[in-house]
C-alpha positions as a Markdown table, in Angstrom:
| # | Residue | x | y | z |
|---|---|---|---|---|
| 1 | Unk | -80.1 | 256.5 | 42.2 |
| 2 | Unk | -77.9 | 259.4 | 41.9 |
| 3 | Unk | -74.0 | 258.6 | 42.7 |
| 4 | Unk | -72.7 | 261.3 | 45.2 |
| 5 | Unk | -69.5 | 263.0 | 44.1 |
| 6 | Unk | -66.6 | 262.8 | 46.6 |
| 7 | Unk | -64.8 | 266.2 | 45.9 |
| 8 | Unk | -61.3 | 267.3 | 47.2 |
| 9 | Unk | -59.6 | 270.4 | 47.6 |
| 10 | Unk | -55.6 | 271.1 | 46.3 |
| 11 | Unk | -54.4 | 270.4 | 49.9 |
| 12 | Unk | -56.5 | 267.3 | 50.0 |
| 13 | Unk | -55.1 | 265.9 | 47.0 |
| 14 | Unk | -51.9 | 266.4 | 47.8 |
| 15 | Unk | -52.0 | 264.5 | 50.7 |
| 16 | Unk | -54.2 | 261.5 | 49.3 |
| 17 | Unk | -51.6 | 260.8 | 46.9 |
| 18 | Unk | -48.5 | 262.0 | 48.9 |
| 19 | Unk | -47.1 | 264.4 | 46.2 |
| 20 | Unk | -46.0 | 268.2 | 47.0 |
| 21 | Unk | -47.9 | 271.2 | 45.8 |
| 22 | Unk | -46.0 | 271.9 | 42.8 |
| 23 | Unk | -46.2 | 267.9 | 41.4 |
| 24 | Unk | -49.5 | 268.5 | 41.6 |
| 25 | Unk | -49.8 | 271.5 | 39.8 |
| 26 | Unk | -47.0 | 269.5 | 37.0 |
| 27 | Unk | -49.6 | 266.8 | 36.4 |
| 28 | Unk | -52.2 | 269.3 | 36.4 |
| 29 | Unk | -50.6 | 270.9 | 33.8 |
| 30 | Unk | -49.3 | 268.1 | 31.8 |
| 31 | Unk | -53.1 | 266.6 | 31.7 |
| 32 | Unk | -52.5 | 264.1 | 33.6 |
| 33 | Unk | -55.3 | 264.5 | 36.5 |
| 34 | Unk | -58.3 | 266.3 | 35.0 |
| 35 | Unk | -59.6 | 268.9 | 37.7 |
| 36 | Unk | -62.8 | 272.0 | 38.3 |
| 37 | Unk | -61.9 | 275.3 | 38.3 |
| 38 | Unk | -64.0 | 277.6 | 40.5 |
| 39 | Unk | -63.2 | 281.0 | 42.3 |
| 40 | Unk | -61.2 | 279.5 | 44.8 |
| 41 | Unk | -59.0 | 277.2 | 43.4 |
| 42 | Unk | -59.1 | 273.9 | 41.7 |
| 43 | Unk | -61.1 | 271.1 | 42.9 |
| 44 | Unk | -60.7 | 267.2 | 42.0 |
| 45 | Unk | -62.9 | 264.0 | 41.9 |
| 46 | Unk | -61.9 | 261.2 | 44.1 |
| 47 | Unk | -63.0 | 258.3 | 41.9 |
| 48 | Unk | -60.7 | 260.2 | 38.9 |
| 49 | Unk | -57.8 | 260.5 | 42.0 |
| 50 | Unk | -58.5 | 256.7 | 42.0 |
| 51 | Unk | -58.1 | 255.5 | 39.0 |
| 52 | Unk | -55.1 | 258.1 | 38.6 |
| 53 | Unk | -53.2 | 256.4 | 41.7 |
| 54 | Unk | -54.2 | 253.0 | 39.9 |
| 55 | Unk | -52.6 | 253.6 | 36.8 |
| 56 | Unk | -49.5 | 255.1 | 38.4 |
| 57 | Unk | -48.7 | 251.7 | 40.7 |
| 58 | Unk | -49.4 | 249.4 | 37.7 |
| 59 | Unk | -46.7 | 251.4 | 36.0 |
| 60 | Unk | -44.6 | 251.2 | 38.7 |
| 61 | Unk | -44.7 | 247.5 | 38.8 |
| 62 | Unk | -44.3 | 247.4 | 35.5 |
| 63 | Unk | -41.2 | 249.7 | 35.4 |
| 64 | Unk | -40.0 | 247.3 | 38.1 |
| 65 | Unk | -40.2 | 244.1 | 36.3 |
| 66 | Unk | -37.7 | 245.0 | 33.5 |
């Protein structure tokens, strides 16, 4: 069985993970959240938003324990 990608659009993905417009575009840039380009924009997997967010608290744990 097929798995059904859950696609989301720039203003989608900024609020899913709470950041502003141009931090999204920063970790766009920077690689850090792979994306699609089409004509209108850029569009983003949820499952890759995901593990993204993941990665991102277990840092910030990690940071917090030192």
């Amino acid at each position: 069985m097929k798995k059904k990608l859950k696609l989301l659009a720039t203003g989608d993905v900024c609020k899913y993970l709470n950041v502003s417009q141009p931090r999204l575009y920063s970790l766009v840039k920077n690689y850090k959240i792979p994306y699609y380009k089409t004509s209108g924009g850029m569009i983003f997997e949820k499952e890759v938003l995901d593990d993204f967010q993941k990665s991102r608290q277990a840092k910030l744990k990690h940071r917090q324990k030192k």
